[in-house]
ZAMARFI-152449 format. One record per residue (C-alpha): residue in one letter; x, y, z. Coordinates in Angstrom, 1 decimal, m for minus. Example, Ala and Ser with C-alpha at 12.3 -4.5 7.8 and 13.67 -1.06 7.14 Angstrom:
# residues 2
A / 12.3 / m4.5 / 7.8 $
S / 13.7 / m1.1 / 7.1 $
***
This chain:
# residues 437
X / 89.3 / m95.5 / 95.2 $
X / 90.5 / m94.3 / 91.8 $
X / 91.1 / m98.0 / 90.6 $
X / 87.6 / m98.8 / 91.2 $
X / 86.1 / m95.8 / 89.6 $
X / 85.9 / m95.7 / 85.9 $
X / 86.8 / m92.6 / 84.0 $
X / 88.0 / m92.2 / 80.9 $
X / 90.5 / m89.3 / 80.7 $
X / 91.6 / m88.1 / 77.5 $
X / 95.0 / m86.0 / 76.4 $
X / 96.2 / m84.4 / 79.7 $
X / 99.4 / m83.4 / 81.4 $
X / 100.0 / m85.7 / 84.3 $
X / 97.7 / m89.0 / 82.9 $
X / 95.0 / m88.3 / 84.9 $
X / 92.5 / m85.1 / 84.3 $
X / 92.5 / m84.7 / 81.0 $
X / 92.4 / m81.4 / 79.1 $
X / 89.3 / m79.8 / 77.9 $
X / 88.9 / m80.0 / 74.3 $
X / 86.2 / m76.5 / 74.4 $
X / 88.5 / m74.5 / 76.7 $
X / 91.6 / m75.3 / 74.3 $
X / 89.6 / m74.5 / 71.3 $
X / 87.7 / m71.8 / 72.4 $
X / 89.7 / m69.4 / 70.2 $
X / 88.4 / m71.4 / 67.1 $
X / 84.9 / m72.1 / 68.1 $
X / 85.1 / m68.3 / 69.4 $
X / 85.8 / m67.2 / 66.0 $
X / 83.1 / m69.3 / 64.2 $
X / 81.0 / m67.5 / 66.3 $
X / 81.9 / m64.3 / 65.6 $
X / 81.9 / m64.7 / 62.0 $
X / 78.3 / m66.1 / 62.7 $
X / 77.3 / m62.9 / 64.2 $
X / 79.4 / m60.8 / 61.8 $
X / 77.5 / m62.4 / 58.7 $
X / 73.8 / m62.1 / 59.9 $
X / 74.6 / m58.4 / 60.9 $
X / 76.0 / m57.8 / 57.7 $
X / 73.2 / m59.1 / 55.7 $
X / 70.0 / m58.2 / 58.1 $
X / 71.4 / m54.4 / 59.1 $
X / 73.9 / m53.2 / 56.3 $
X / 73.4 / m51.2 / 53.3 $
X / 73.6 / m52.6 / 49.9 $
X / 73.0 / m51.6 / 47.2 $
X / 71.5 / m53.6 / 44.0 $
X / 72.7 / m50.5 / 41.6 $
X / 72.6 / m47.1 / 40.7 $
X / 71.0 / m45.1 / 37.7 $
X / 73.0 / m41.7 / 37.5 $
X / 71.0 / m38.9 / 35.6 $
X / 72.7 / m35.7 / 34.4 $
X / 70.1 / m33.5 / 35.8 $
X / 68.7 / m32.7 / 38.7 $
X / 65.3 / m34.7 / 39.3 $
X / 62.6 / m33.7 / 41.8 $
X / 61.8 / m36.2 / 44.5 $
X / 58.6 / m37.1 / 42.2 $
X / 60.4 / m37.7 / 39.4 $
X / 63.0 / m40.1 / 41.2 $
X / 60.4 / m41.6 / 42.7 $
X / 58.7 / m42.8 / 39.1 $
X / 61.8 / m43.3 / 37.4 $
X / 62.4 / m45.9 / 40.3 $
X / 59.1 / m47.1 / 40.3 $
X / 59.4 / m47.4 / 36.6 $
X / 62.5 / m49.5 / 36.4 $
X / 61.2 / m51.9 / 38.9 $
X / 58.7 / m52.7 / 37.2 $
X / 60.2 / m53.2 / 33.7 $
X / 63.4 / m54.9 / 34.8 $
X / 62.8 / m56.5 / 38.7 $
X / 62.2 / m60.4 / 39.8 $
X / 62.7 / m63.2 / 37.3 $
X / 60.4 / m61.6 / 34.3 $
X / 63.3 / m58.4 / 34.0 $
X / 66.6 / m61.0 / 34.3 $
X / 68.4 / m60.4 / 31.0 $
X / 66.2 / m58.3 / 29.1 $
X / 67.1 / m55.7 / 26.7 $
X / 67.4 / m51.7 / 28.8 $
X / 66.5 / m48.8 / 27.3 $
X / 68.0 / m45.4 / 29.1 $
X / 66.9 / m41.8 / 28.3 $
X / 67.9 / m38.5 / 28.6 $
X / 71.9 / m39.4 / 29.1 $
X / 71.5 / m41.9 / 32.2 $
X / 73.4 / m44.6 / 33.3 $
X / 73.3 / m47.8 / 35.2 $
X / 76.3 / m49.2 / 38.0 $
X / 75.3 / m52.6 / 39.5 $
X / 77.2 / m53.2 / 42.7 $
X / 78.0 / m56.4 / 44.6 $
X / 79.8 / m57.6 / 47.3 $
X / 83.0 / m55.9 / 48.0 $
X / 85.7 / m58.3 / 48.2 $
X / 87.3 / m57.6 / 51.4 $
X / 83.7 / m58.0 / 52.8 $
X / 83.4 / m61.7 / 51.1 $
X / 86.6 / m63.4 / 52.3 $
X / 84.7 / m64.2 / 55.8 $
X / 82.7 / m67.2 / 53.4 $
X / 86.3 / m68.2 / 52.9 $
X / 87.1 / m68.1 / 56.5 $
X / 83.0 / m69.6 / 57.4 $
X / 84.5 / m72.6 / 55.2 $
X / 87.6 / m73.2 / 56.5 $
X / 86.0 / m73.2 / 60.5 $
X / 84.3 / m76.2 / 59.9 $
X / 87.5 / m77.9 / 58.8 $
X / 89.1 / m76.1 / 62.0 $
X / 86.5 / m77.5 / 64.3 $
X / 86.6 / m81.1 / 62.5 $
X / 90.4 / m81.0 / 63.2 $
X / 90.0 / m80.8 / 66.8 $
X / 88.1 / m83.8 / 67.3 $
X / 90.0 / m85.6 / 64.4 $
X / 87.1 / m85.9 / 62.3 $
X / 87.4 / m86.2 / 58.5 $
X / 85.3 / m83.3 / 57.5 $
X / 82.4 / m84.9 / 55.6 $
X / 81.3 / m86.7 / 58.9 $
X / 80.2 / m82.8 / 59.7 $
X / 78.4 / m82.7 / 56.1 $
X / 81.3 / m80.5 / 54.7 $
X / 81.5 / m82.4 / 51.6 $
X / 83.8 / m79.9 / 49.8 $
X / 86.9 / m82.6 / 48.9 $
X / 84.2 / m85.5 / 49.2 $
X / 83.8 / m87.8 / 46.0 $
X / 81.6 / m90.8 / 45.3 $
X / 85.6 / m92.2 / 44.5 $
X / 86.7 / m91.6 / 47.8 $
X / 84.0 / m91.6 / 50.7 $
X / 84.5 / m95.4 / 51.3 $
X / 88.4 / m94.6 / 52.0 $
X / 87.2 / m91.6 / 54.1 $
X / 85.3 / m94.0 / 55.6 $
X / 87.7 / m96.8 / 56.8 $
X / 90.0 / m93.8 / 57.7 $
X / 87.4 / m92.1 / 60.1 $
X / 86.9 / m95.5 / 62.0 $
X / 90.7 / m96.8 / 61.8 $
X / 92.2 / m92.7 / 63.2 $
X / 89.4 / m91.8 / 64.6 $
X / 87.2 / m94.2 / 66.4 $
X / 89.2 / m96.9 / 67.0 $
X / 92.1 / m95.1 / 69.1 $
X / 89.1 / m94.0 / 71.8 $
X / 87.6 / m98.3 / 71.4 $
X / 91.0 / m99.3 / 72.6 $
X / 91.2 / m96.6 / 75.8 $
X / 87.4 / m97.9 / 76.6 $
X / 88.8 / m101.6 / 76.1 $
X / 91.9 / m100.9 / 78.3 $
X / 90.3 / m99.0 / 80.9 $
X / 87.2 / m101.5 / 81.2 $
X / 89.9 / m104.3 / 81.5 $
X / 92.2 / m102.7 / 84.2 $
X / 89.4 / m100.6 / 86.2 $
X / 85.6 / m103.5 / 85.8 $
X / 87.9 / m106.6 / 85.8 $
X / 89.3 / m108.3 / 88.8 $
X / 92.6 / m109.8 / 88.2 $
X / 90.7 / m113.7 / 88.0 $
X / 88.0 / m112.4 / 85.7 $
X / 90.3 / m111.2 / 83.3 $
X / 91.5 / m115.1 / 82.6 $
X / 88.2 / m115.6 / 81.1 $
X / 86.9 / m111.9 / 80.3 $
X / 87.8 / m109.2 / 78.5 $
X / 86.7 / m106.3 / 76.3 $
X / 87.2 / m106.0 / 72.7 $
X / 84.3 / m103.5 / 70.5 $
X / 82.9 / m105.6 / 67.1 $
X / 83.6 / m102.8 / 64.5 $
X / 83.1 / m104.6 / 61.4 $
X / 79.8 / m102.9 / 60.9 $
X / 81.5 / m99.9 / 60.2 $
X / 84.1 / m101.2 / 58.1 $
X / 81.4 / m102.8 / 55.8 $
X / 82.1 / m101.9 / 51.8 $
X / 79.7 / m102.2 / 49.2 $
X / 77.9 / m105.9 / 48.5 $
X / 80.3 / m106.8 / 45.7 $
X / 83.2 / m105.9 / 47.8 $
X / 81.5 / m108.2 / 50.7 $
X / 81.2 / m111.0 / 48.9 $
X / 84.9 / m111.0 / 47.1 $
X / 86.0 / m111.2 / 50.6 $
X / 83.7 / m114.1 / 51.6 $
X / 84.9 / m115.9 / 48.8 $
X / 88.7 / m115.5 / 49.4 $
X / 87.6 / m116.6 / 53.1 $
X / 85.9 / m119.5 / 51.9 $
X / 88.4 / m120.9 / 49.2 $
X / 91.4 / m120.2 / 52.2 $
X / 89.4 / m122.6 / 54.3 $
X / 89.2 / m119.9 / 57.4 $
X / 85.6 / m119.2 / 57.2 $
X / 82.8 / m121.7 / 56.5 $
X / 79.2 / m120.9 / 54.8 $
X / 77.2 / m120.8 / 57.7 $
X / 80.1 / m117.9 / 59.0 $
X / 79.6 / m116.1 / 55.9 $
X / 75.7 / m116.3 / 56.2 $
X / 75.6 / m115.2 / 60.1 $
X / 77.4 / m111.8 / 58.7 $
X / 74.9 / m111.5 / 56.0 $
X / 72.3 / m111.6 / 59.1 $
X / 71.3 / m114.7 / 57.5 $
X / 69.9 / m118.3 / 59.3 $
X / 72.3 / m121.4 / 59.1 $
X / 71.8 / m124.0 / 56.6 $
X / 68.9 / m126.7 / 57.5 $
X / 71.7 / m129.3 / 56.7 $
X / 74.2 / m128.6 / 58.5 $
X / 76.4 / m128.6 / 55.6 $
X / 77.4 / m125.0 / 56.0 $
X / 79.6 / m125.8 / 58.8 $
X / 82.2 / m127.3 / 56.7 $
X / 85.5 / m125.8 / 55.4 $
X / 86.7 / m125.7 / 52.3 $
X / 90.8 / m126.6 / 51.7 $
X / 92.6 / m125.9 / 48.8 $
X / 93.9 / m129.4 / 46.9 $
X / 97.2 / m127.9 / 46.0 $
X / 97.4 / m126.7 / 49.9 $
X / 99.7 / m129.1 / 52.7 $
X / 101.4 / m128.8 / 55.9 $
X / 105.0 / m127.6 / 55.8 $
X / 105.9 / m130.3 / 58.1 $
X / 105.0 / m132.9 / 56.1 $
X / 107.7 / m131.6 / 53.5 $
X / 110.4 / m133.2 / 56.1 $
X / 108.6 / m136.8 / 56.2 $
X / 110.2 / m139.1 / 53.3 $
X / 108.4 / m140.0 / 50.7 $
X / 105.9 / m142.6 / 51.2 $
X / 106.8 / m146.2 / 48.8 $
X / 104.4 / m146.8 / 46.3 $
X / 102.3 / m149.9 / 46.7 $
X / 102.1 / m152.5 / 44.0 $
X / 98.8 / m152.2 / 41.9 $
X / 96.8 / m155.6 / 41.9 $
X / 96.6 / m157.0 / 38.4 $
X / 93.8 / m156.9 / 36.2 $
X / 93.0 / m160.0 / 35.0 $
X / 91.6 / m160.6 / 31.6 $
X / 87.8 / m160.8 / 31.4 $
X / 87.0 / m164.6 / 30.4 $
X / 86.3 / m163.5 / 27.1 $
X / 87.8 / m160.8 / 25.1 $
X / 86.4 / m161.8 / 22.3 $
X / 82.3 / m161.3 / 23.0 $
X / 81.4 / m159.0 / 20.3 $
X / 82.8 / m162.0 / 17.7 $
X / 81.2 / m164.9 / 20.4 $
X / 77.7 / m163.2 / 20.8 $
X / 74.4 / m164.6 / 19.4 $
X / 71.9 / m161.7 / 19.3 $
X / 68.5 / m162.2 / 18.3 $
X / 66.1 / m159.9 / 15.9 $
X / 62.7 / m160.7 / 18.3 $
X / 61.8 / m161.5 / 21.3 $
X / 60.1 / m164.9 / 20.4 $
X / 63.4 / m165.8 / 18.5 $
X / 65.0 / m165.5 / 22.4 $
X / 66.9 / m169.0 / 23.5 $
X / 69.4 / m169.7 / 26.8 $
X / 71.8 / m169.4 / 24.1 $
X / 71.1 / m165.8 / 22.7 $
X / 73.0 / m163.4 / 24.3 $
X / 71.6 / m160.5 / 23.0 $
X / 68.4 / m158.8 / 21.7 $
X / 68.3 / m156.6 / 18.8 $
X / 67.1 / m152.8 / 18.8 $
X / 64.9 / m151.8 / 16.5 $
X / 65.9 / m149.6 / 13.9 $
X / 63.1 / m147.2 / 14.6 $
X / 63.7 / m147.3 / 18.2 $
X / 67.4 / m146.3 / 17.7 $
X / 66.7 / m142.9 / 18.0 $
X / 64.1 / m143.3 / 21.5 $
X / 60.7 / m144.0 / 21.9 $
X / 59.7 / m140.6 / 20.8 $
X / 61.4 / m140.2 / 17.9 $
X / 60.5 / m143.5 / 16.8 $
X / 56.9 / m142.2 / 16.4 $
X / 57.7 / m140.3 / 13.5 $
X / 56.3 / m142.0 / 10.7 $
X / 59.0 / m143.6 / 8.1 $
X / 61.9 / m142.0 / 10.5 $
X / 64.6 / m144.0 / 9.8 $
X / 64.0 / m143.0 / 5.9 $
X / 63.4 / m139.2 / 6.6 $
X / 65.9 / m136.4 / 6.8 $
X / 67.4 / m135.0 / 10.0 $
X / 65.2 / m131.9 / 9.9 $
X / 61.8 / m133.6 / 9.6 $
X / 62.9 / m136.3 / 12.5 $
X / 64.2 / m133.1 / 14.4 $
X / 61.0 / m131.3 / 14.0 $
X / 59.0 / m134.1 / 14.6 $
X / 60.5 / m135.5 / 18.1 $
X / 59.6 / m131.6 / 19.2 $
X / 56.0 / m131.8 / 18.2 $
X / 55.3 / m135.1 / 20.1 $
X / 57.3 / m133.8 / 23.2 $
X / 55.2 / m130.7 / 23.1 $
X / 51.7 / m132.3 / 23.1 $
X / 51.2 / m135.6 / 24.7 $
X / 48.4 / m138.0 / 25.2 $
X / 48.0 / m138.6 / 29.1 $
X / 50.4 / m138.5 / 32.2 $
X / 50.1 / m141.6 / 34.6 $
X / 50.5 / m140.4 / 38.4 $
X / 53.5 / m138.5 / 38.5 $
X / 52.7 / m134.9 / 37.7 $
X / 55.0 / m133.5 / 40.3 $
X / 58.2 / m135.8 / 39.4 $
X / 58.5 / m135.2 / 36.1 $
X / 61.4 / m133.5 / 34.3 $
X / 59.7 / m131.7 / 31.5 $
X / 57.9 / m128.6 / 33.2 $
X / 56.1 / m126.8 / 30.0 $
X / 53.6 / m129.0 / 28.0 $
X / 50.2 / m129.0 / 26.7 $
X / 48.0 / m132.1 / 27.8 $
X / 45.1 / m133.3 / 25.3 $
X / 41.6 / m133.3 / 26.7 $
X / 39.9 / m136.1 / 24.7 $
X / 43.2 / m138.4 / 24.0 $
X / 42.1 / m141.5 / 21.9 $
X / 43.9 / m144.8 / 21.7 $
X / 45.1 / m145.4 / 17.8 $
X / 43.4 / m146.8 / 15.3 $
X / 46.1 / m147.4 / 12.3 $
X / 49.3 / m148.7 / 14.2 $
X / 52.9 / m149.4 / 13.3 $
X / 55.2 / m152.3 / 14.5 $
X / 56.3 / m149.2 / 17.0 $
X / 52.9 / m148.3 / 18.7 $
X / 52.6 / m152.3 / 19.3 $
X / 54.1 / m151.1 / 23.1 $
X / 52.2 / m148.1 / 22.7 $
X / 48.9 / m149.2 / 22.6 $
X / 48.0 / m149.5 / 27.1 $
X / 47.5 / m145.5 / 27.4 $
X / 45.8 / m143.1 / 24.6 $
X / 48.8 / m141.0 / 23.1 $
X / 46.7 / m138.5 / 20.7 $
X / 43.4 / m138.3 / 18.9 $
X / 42.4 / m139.8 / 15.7 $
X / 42.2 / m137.9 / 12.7 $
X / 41.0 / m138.5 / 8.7 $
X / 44.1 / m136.7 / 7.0 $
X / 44.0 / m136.3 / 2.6 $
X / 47.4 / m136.6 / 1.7 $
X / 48.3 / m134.4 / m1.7 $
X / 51.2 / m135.4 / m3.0 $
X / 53.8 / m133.4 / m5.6 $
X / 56.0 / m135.0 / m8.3 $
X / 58.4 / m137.0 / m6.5 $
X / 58.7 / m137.7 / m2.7 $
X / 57.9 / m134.4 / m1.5 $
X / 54.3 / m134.0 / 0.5 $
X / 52.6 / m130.5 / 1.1 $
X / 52.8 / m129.8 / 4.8 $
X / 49.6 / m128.5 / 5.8 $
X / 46.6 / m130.1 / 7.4 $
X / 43.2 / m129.0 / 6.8 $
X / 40.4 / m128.7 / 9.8 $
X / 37.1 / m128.0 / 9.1 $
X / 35.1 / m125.5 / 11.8 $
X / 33.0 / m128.1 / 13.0 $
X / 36.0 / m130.6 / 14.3 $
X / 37.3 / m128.2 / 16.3 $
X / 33.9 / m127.2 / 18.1 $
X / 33.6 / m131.0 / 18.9 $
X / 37.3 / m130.9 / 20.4 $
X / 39.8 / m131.8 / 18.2 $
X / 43.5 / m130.7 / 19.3 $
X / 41.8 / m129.4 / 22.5 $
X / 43.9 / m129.3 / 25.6 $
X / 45.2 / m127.6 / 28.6 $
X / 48.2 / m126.4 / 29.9 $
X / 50.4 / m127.7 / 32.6 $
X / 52.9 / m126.5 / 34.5 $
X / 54.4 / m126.3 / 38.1 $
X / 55.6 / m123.5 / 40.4 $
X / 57.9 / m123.6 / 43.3 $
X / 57.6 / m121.7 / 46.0 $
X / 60.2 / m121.9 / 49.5 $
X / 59.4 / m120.4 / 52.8 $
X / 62.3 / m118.7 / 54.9 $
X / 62.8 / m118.0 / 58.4 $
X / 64.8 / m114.8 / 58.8 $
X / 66.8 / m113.4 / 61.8 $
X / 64.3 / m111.2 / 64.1 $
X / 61.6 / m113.8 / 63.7 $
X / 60.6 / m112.9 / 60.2 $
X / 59.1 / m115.8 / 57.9 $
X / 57.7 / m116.4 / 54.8 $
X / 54.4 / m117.6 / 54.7 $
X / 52.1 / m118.4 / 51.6 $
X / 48.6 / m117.4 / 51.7 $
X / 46.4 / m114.9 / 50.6 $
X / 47.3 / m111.4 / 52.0 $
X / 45.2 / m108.8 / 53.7 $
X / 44.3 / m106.0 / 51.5 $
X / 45.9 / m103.3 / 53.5 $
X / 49.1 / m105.3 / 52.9 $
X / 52.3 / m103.8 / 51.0 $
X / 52.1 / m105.5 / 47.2 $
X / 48.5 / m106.6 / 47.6 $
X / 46.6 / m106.7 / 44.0 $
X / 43.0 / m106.7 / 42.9 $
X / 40.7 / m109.8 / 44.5 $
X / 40.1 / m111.0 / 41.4 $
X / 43.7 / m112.3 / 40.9 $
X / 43.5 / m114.3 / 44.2 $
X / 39.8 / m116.0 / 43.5 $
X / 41.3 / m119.3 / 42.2 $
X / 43.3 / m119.6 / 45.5 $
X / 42.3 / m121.5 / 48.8 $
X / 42.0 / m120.1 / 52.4 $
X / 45.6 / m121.5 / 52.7 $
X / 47.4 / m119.9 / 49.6 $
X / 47.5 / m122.8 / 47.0 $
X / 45.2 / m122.8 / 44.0 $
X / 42.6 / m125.4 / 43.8 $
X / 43.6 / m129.0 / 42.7 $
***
C-alpha cells in the first residue's frame, strides 16, 4: 500500500506523481545544448580571419606566399605583439574579430547557467558561476541556499518519514528532524560571538559550546554549569511583596579600642616578656628580606635599592627542595655558592644556606658619598669559578584527548613524522620524552 511505501514526490498536479523537472526544462537545457554545439562548430570549422594586408597590385602566388611568410615571421606569437610595422609599396593592414552578432551567444552561454540554476532554485555560485559572487556576500548566499533551498526538501523528507516509517505509537517517542547547523556555520569569530551571547543568557553551558567545537568535555565537570545574569529574575516574583528586612545583629566594641595607645612592643627578641605585645620590625627588613640585603638600604636612594633587590632576585645562592613550586620561573643558580664571611645584623637569619660567593672587592671612592660602580675580575677568578652558574627554568607541557580518538602524547617522534627535526635536537631526551634529570 501507498502509505507504507516511501516516495517523495515533488511539485505535481494531483499530490501524488510529481512533475519532471528535465521534461519541463527541456527547452532550456535544449538550448544550452545547442549553443554548446553551435560554439564548438563555430570555432573548430568556421573561417576567421586574423587580418588582411591589401596590396595595390597584382602579386603572383610566389610573391603572396613570401610576403605572408614574411609577416609571420616579423610580427606572429608573443615576440611580434605591439611592435612597430613597416608596409611597402602602398599596402595596408585590416585586423578582423568577432562579429558581434556572432558573439552575443557568450551572453546567452552566461545567462543558461543562471537559467538552469533557477530550476532547481540554486543560487548560482553553488554551480561555480561566480559572476555576482563577492567575498562580502558568499556567507549570505550561503545561509540563503540552505534556508530556500535545502531546507524546504529537509522538511518534505521529515514529514514524509514521519507519516509514511512511523507507526502512530512510535511517533510519541520518535520523530525526524535533519541537524543543519553544519551548514549554517559562519566564520570562527562569528562562532564564538554567538557562544558567548549563549553562555552569558544562561541557555548553553561550556561543555555545550565545546561539543560544537568537536571538542571533549571538561575533566571537572565544571563545564556543565550555567551561567545567569545577576540583574536577571523571574517575572513572577515581581507579584510577591517585598520581603521585611531583618534586624542586623550589633557589633559590639572590641574590648579595647584603644591598643595602638595600650601596646608594649619590644625592639628584640630577648627583650620579649608575657607583657610585650608586640615585636619590632627591623628597619632594614621593612622593605623584605631581599631588599634588606642591600648594604646601607635604609640610607640609599630609591634607585640603588630598586636596582639592587633585582640583582639578588636574579642570581641566588641555592634552592631547598622545591624546584617545581616555586613562583619565580627565570633565574640563574650559582654553582659554587659559599656561606658569608663579613655579615650584617640582617644575614644573622641568613647564615643556614650559602646565598653567594665571597669576593675581595677595592672600593675607590670620589669626593663625597658617591662610589665608582664597577667591579674588577681578574682572568684567573673566573677560570677557578667565580659568578659561575647555570640556568633554570621549567616548561609545561598538557596532553589532550580529542574527539575520533586522537591524543597528545610526549615522546620522541619517529623521523618519518610530520615536524620531526634533526636527532641532534632530541639527544638530551629519554626513551619517554622528558629530558634527563
Amino acid at each position: 500500500p501507498s502509505e507504507k511505501m516511501f516516495h517523495l514526490a515533488g511539485l505535481g498536479f494531483d499530490g501524488r506523481v510529481g512533475y519532471s523537472v528535465i521534461s519541463k526544462a527541456s527547452e532550456s537545457f535544449s538550448l544550452g545544448l545547442a549553443m554548446e554545439e553551435f560554439g564548438s562548430r563555430y570555432f573548430g570549422q568556421g573561417t576567421h580571419l586574423g587580418g588582411l594586408i591589401k596590396h595595390p597590385g597584382r602579386l603572383s602566388p610566389e610573391a603572396k606566399d613570401n610576403l605572408k611568410s614574411s609577416f609571420d615571421n616579423v610580427y606572429k606569437g608573443l615576440t611580434g605583439s605591439h611592435v612597430m610595422g613597416v608596409l611597402e609599396e602602398g599596402m595596408s593592414y585590416e585586423a578582423f574579430g568577432i562579429p558581434p552578432n556572432d558573439s552575443q551567444f557568450l551572453e546567452s552561454r552566461v545567462f543558461q547557467v543562471t537559467e538552469v540554476a533557477r530550476w532547481f532554485n540554486l543560487p548560482p555560485h553553488k554551480i561555480k558561476d561566480l559572476t555576482r559572487s563577492t567575498f562580502s556576500n558568499i556567507e549570505s548566499s550561503q545561509i540563503e541556499f540552505v534556508t530556500d533551498s535545502v531546507r524546504p526538501w529537509l522538511v518534505r523528507w521529515e514529514q514524509v518519514i514521519g507519516w509514511k516509517l512511523l507507526s502512530i505509537i512510535e511517533r510519541r517517542n520518535i520523530f525526524a528532524e535533519y541537524i543543519i547547523e553544519g551548514l549554517l556555520r559562519g566564520d570562527i569569530k562569528t562562532r564564538f560571538e554567538a557562544y558567548a551571547i549563549a553562555r552569558a543568557n544562561g541557555f548553553m553551558n561550556a561543555d555545550q559550546v565545546r561539543a560544537k567545537e568537536n571538542m571533549n568535555p571538561t575533566e571537572d565537570g565544571s563545564g556543565k554549569i550555567y551561567n545567569i545574569p545577576l540583574n536577571w529574575t523571574n517575572a513572577a516574583n515581581l507579584l510577591l511583596p517585598p520581603e521585611e528586612p531583618e534586624d542586623e545583629p550589633f557589633d559590639e566594641p572590641d574590648e579595647d579600642d584603644e591598643e595602638e595607645e595600650n601596646a608594649l612592643v619590644a625592639l628584640y627578641e630577648e627583650e620579649l616578656t608575657p607583657e610585650h605585645t608586640h615585636l619590632e620590625i627591623d628597619e632594614t627588613d621593612v622593605f623584605g628580606v631581599i631588599s634588606s640585603i642591600t648594604p646601607y638600604g635604609n640610607h640609599n636612594s630609591t634607585s640603588k635599592l630598586i636596582k639592587g633587590t633585582k640583582s639578588y632576585k636574579q642570581a641566588l645562592g641555592l634552592y631547598s627542595a622545591n624546584y617545581l613550586s616555586r613562583l619565580d620561573t627565570d633565574v640563574s643558580i650559582l654553582q659554587y655558592p659559599q656561606k658569608p664571611i663579613v655579615r650584617s645584623f640582617v644575614y644573622d637569619t641568613l647564615n643556614t644556606y650559602p646565598a653567594g660567593q665571597n669576593l675581595v672587592v677595592a672600593i675607590m671612592t670620589y669626593e663625597g658619598y658617591n662610589m665608582e660602580d664597577a667591579l674588577v675580575f681578574n682572568k684567573g677568578s673566573l677560570e677557578r669559578g667565580v659568578g659561575r652558574s647555570f640556568y633554570f627554568r621549567p616548561y609545561f607541557a598538557i596532553e589532550m584527548n580529542y574527539a575520533g580518538g586522537l591524543k597528545d602524547e610526549i615522546m620522541i617522534p619517529e623521523k618519518d613524522a610530520s615536524g620531526y627535526k634533526t636527532e641532534s635536537s632530541y639527544r638530551f631526551l629519554e626513551a619517554d620524552g622528558l629530558v634527563y634529570p
